[in-house]
Every structure is written in C-alpha cells, then in structure tokens.
C-alpha positions, 0 to 999 in steps of 0.5 A: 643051256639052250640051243635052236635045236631045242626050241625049234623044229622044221627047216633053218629061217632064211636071213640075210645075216647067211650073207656074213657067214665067213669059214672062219666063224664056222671054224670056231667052237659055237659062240655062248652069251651069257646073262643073268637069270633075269628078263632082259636075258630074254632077249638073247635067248630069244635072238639065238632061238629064232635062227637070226644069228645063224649066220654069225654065230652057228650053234650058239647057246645061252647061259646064266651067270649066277652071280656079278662075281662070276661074272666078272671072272668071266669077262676079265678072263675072256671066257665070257665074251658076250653077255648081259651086263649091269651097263655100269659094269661095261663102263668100269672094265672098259675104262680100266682097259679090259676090253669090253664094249657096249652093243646095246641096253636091253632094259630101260629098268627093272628094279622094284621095291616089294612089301606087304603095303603099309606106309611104303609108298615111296623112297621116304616111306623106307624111314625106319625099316629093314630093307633087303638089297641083294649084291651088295655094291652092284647095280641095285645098292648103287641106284638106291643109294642115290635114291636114299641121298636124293630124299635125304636118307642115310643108311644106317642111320635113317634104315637098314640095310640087309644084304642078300646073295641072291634076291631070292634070299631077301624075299625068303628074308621078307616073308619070314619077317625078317625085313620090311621090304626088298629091292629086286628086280624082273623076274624075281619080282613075280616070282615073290609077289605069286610065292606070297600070295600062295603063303597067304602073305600078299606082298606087293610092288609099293616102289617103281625104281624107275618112277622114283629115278624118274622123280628124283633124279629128272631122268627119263629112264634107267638104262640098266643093262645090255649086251657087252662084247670082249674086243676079240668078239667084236673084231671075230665078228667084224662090222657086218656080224654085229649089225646082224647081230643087233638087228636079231635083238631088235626083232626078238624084243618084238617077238618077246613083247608079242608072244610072252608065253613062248618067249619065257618058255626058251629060260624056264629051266635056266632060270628055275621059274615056270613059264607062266610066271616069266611071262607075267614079268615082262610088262614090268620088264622095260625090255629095249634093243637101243643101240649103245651110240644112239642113246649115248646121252641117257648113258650118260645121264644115268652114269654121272648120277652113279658116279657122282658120288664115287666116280670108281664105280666108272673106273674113273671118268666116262667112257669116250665114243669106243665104248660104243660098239654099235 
C-alpha cells in the first residue's frame, strides 16, 4: 500500500481540486484505487502520490488486485470502487447493470510477445509453437484471439496455447523451455527480457500487439485499460470531484513520462520489481489519460473487434453515452 505520507515530505501542494473538498468526503474512510501490478497503475499511484486528490480523496492509498478474478469480486461487490480495469471489463459489468462506468484509458497498449528470436516475427510466425497466455479469457487471450483469426490461425490446431495464472508463470514456462514464446504485458515484459539475460537466455520482444492491431485490424491504437468508477463513487464525488480527479492524471501521466525513475519508485514494493526495472518499462507502456467520452470512437472501434465474435464479452451490445463517465 501506498499513501502520500509515503512518498512525499514537507508541506501539502495548493491545488484548485481544495475548492471541492465538502464535509462529507472528509467524513468517509479514505478513498482506495485499486489496479494491477502493471504500469498503467502508475498513474493512479502517481495522481495520489503528488497530493492532486487531496481535495477529494483526502488519505487515499493505492492497491493491486492480483488476479481479474478478485477483481471482479470487488467490483461486483463495491469493495472496489475505483480501479484500473481491462476497458472491456467496464463495458461488461456496465451493460450487465452492476454499476460501473468508464473515467478514462490509461494505456493505448501494452501487451508483447517474448521469445528467444528465431523465425517469430510476427502473429503467422507462432505457426506451430507453444505459446504462453496468462488469464485465460481476459484481455490478453481475447486480443490474440482476433490476432490468430485475422492471420488465419486456429489454436489448437495451428499452435498451442498454454494458459498461465500470472505472466510470470508463463515466462518462468519460457525460460525452462517449456513454450516457444508468451504473451505478456508492461512491466512483466522488462522484468522477463533482464531475468533472461541474467540467466544467459536472452529473450527478446518479436511482437508488438498494438503494431500487429494496428495491421491486421486497421485500427489506430488498443485502448486496453483505464479507470472504472462504481455509480456510488461517482455520485460521492459528484461532477467537480471527478473533473478533479481526471485532471491529477493527466498531470501525473506527464509527470510519469518526465521522471520514470521516481514515478516506478511509488510501486516497487506493490509490484515486487526494482525501480530500475519499472522505469525501463514505461516507453513501452503507451501510458495516456484520454478521457472515456473523447475517445468514444476508438472505444468503440476496438470493442466491436472483440465482440465480433462473441458479443457476451460486452454483455451483449455496446455501451450507450452513460457508460462514459467523463
């Protein structure tokens, strides 16, 4: 867990969002977002760290759910009532009535495929290998799903597909020889390419997801994941709260980008990396603060890709404007 007292010393930073600050909120157990052990939980940390949510959110603090499951648990359960989420995730429980809504993305894509180099170089070239997936039916296995059909693939027949708990497990699978290549995603990534090379098994990233999106599906970016609200959360912080509150990540995606090294100090022990490691992730990272409403059509765009196949991994249709948080 992390707080603002963690990170920063000396005197709170003045910021409009104080104008916002009604009894009520000060009245309430400190607010906790919520995300995985992967980069674009860096800018939430980052947003709480720098004092930006003050205002708002006085005493909020930062955690990693571990697994989509326990995400799930927690947003259907209101335990969780902000956290970064797969943006398909938000569309599901949205649609499905669970009262969740979309504030922003956070990361126009992440995800990489890792191997020791050969004859991978691109979605085709994973013909006849061995290739880990971590979460089975969540983001990862849903965007190389369409990948796979788009250049005529079918697993199980074409390959095979390994599923993991955790992206580490599939790069441990990797090194040990055991697979032919893994997808996985930001920090994850890093954190296998330097492990490898330690071991003297250099692996490297022969697939950019969002390059083969790009090419296969003619869509500019992946708008992968971002900030989901429960209703009761938005209606806490009301329309001046969450403008505050998208305005602290915008700025701390700048403030990320700027200083990496500091920024990956705020999750080193959240997410059981070294600092050094975190901040060699981030250019790989596509971090953003788009708002949900302004990038609607890519929203869009890469939703009816996913559920073209199988439109329950929306809840059945798109999501209409209320979806939109922001």
């Amino acid at each position: 867990m992390l707080n603002r007292r963690t990170f920063l010393t000396g005197t709170a930073i003045a910021t409009g969002s104080a104008l916002f600050a009604p009894a009520l909120l000060r009245a309430q157990e400190p607010l906790v977002f919520w995300g995985p052990g992967a980069t674009p939980s860096i800018v939430v940390a980052q947003a709480i760290a720098s004092g930006d949510l003050d205002g708002v959110a006085p005493g909020a603090t930062f955690q990693a759910w571990k697994t989509p499951d326990e995400l799930r648990a927690g947003l259907s359960s209101g335990s969780m009532p902000a956290s970064v989420v797969p943006s398909y995730v938000a569309a599901n429980f949205y649609n499905r009535g669970l009262g969740v809504r979309l504030l922003n993305i956070n990361t126009n894509g992440l995800l990489y495929v890792l191997a020791s180099g050969g004859s991978i170089a691109d979605i085709a070239g994973l013909k006849g290998r061995r290739v880990g997936v971590p979460f089975k039916n969540d983001m990862p296995d849903y965007v190389l799903a369409r990948l796979l059909e788009k250049a005529g693939l079918i697993a199980g027949t074409d390959l095979t597909l390994e599923y993991t708990a955790t992206p580490a497990e599939a790069v441990q699978m990797l090194l040990a020889e055991r697979l032919d290549a893994v997808l996985t995603t930001e920090p994850a990534a890093t954190a296998a390419l330097a492990r490898s090379a330690e071991a003297g098994k250099p692996l490297h990233r022969v697939i950019d997801i969002s390059q083969a999106w790009t090419a296969v599906t003619g869509k500019a970016v992946i708008p992968q994941a971002g900030l989901a609200l429960t209703d009761a959360l938005v209606e806490r912080l009301g329309p001046d709260g969450i403008e505050v509150l998208q305005a602290a990540m915008e700025k701390a995606v700048d403030t990320v980008l700027a200083d990496p090294e500091g920024a990956a100090s705020l999750v080193t022990e959240t997410f059981g990396l070294p600092a050094a490691v975190i901040a060699r992730a981030l250019p790989f990272s596509n971090l953003t603060a788009g708002r949900a409403s302004l990038i609607k059509p890519d929203l869009v765009e890469f939703f009816e890709v996913l559920a073209a196949v199988n439109p329950a991994i929306l809840g059945g249709k798109l999501p209409d404007d209320a979806f939109y948080a922001l």
